[in-house]
C-alpha positions as CSV (number, residue, x, y, z in Angstrom):
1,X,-81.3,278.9,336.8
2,X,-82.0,280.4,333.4
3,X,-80.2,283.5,331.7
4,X,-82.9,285.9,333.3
5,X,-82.6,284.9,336.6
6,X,-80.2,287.7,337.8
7,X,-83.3,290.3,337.4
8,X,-85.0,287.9,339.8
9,X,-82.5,287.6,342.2
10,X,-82.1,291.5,341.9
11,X,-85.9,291.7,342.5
12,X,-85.3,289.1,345.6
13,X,-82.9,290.9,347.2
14,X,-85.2,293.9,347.3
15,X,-87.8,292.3,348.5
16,X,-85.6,290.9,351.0
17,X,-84.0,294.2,352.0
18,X,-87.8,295.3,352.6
19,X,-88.7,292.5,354.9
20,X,-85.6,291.9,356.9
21,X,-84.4,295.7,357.8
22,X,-88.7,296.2,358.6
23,X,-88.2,292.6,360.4
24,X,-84.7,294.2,362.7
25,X,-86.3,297.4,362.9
26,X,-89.6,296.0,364.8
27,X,-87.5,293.7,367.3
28,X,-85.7,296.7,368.4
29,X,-88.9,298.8,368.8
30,X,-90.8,295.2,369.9
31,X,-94.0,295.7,367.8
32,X,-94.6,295.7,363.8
33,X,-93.3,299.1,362.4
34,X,-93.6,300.3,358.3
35,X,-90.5,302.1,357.5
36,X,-90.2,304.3,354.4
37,X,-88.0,302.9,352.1
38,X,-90.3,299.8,352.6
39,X,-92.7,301.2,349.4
40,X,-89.5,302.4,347.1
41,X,-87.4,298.9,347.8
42,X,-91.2,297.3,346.9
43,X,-91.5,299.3,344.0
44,X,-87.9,298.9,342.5
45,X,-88.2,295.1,343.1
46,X,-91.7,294.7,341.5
47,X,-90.6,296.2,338.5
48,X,-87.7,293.9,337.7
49,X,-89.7,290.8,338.8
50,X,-92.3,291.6,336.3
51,X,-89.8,292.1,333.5
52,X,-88.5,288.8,334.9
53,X,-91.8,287.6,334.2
54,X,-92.1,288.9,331.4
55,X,-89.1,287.4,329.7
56,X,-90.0,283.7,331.0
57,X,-93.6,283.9,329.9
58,X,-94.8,283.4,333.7
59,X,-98.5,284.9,333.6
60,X,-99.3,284.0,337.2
61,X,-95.8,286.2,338.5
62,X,-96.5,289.2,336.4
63,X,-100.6,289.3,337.4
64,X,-99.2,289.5,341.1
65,X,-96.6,292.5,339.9
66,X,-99.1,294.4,338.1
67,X,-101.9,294.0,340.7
68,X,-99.8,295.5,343.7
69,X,-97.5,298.0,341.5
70,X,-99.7,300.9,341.9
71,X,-100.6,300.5,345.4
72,X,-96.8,300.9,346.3
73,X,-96.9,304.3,344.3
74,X,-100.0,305.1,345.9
75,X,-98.8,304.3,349.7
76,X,-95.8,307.0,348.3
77,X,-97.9,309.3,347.5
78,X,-99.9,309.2,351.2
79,X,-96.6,309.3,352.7
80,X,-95.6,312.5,350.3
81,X,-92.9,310.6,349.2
82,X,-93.8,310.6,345.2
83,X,-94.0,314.1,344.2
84,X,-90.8,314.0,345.5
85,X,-88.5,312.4,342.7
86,X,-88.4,314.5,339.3
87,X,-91.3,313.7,336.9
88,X,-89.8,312.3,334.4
89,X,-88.5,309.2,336.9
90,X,-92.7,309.0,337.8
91,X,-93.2,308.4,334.3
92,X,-90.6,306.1,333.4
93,X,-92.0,303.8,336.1
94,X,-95.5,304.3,334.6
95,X,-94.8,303.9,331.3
96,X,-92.0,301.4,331.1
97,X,-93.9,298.3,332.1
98,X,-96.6,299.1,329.9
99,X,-94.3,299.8,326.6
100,X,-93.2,296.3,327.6
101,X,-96.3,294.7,326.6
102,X,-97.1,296.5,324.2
103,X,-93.7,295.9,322.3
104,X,-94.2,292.2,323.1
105,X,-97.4,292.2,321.5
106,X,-97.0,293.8,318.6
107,X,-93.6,292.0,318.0
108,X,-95.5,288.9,318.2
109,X,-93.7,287.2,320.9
110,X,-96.5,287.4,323.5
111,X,-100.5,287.8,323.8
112,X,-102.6,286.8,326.3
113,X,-102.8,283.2,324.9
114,X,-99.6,282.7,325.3
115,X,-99.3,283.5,328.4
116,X,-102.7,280.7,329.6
117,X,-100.7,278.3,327.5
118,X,-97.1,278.1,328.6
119,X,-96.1,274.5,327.8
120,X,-94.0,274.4,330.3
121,X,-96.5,274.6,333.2
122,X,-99.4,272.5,333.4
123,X,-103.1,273.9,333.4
124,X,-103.4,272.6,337.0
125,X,-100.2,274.5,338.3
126,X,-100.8,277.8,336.0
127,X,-104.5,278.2,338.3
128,X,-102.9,277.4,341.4
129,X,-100.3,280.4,340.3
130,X,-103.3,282.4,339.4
131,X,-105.2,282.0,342.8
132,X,-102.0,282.1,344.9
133,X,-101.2,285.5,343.6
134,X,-103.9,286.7,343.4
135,X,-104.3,285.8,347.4
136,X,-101.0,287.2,348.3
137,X,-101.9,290.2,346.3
138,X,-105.0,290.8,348.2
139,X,-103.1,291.4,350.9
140,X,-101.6,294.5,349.1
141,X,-105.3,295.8,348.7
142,X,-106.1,295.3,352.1
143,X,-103.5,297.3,353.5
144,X,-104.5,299.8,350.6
145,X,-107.8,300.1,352.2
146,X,-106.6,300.1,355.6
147,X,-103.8,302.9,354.5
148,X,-107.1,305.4,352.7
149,X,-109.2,305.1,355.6
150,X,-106.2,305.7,358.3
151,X,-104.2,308.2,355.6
152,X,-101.1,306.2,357.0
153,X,-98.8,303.7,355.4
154,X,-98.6,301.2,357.5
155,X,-98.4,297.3,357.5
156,X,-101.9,296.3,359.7
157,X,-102.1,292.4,361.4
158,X,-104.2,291.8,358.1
159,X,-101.6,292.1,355.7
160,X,-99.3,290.0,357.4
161,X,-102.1,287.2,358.0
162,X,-102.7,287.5,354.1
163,X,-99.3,287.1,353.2
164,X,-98.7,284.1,355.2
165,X,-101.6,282.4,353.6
166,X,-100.7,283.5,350.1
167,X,-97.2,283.3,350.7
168,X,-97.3,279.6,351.8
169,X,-99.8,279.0,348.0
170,X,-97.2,281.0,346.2
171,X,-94.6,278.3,347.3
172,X,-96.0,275.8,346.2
173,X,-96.6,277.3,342.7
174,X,-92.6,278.1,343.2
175,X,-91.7,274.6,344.6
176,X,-93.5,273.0,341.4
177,X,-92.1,275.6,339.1
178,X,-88.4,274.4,340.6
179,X,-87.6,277.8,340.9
180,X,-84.8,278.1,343.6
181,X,-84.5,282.1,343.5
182,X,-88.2,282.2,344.2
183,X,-88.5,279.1,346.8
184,X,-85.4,280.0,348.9
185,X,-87.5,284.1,348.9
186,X,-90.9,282.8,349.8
187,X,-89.6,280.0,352.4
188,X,-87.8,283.3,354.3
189,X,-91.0,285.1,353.8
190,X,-92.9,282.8,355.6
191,X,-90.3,283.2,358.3
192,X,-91.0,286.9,358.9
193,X,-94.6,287.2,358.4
194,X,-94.9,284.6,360.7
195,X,-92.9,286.6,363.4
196,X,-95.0,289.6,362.7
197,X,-98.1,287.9,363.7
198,X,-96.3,287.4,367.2
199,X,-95.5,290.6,367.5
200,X,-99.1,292.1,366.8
201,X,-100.1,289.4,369.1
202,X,-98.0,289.8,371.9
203,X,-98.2,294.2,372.1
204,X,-102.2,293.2,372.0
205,X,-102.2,290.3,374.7
């Protein structure tokens, strides 16, 4: 593991938090359930993991933050959740991520070419990244769309169809990558999404 790794396994073990306590808390009540802190622990973790891909020049890992980051803040504002931390906290998590890049740029240690041209992934591997988050990301927008038209957050069979498909691509952009933090996150993934499925299956058999 390189130096920045902590921030991703910080950024893991939020994720994971997410996923195993909504995971527990659907056994106990036998079907899929969305608990609250599911958007804040998805929020906090998405933040560091972008800085994380920030600092190792990993385009495909910081497209996948950047495309689900405001859905989380949006599914806090359906649940009335947002409005709810002082204002200057809302803009820190606006602004920070984008002060980021825009220091990086300027500083001359990233632009966009760098990022498509990381010589330490090959073309190949960088568009698989791409695709794979981009489909595990979709799954983000779908339950966007499902949580607008039902003005609930909640985690629909959908998402957790999407993220198994994605989240099986995204480990293999991982595995490739030899990133153990990441493989050892989506491999567990897989795991839960997978029991999801069965549970939406099973309350609707």
């Amino acid at each position: 593991m390189d130096k920045f790794s902590i921030l991703a396994v910080i950024a893991q073990i939020l994720f994971g938090g997410r996923m195993y306590t909504q995971w527990i808390l659907s056994e106990k009540q036998k079907k899929s359930v969305t608990p609250l802190f599911f958007w804040w622990l998805s929020l906090s973790g998405s933040f560091l993991l972008f800085i994380y891909g920030y600092l190792r020049v990993d385009f495909p890992l910081m497209l996948g933050q950047v495309l689900t980051y405001f859905i989380y803040i949006r599914n806090l504002q359906i649940q009335d959740q947002w409005s709810k931390i002082p204002r200057w906290s809302r803009l820190l998590f606006f602004l920070i991520p984008v002060i980021i890049v825009i220091y990086g740029y300027n500083n001359g240690n990233y632009d966009i070419k760098n990022l498509l041209n990381n010589p330490d992934i090959a073309q190949w591997l960088l568009v698989l990244g791409i695709i794979a988050q981009i489909v595990f990301t979709l799954r983000f927008v779908y339950q966007w769309l499902y949580a607008e038209q039902h003005k609930e957050a909640i985690l629909p069979l959908g998402f957790w169809v999407i993220s198994l498909i994605g989240g099986l691509m995204t480990l293999t952009y991982f595995i490739f990558r030899q990133d153990i933090v990441l493989i050892i996150s989506n491999v567990m993934g897989a795991i839960i999404y997978t029991r999801n499925i069965m549970l939406y299956r099973k309350k609707h058999d």
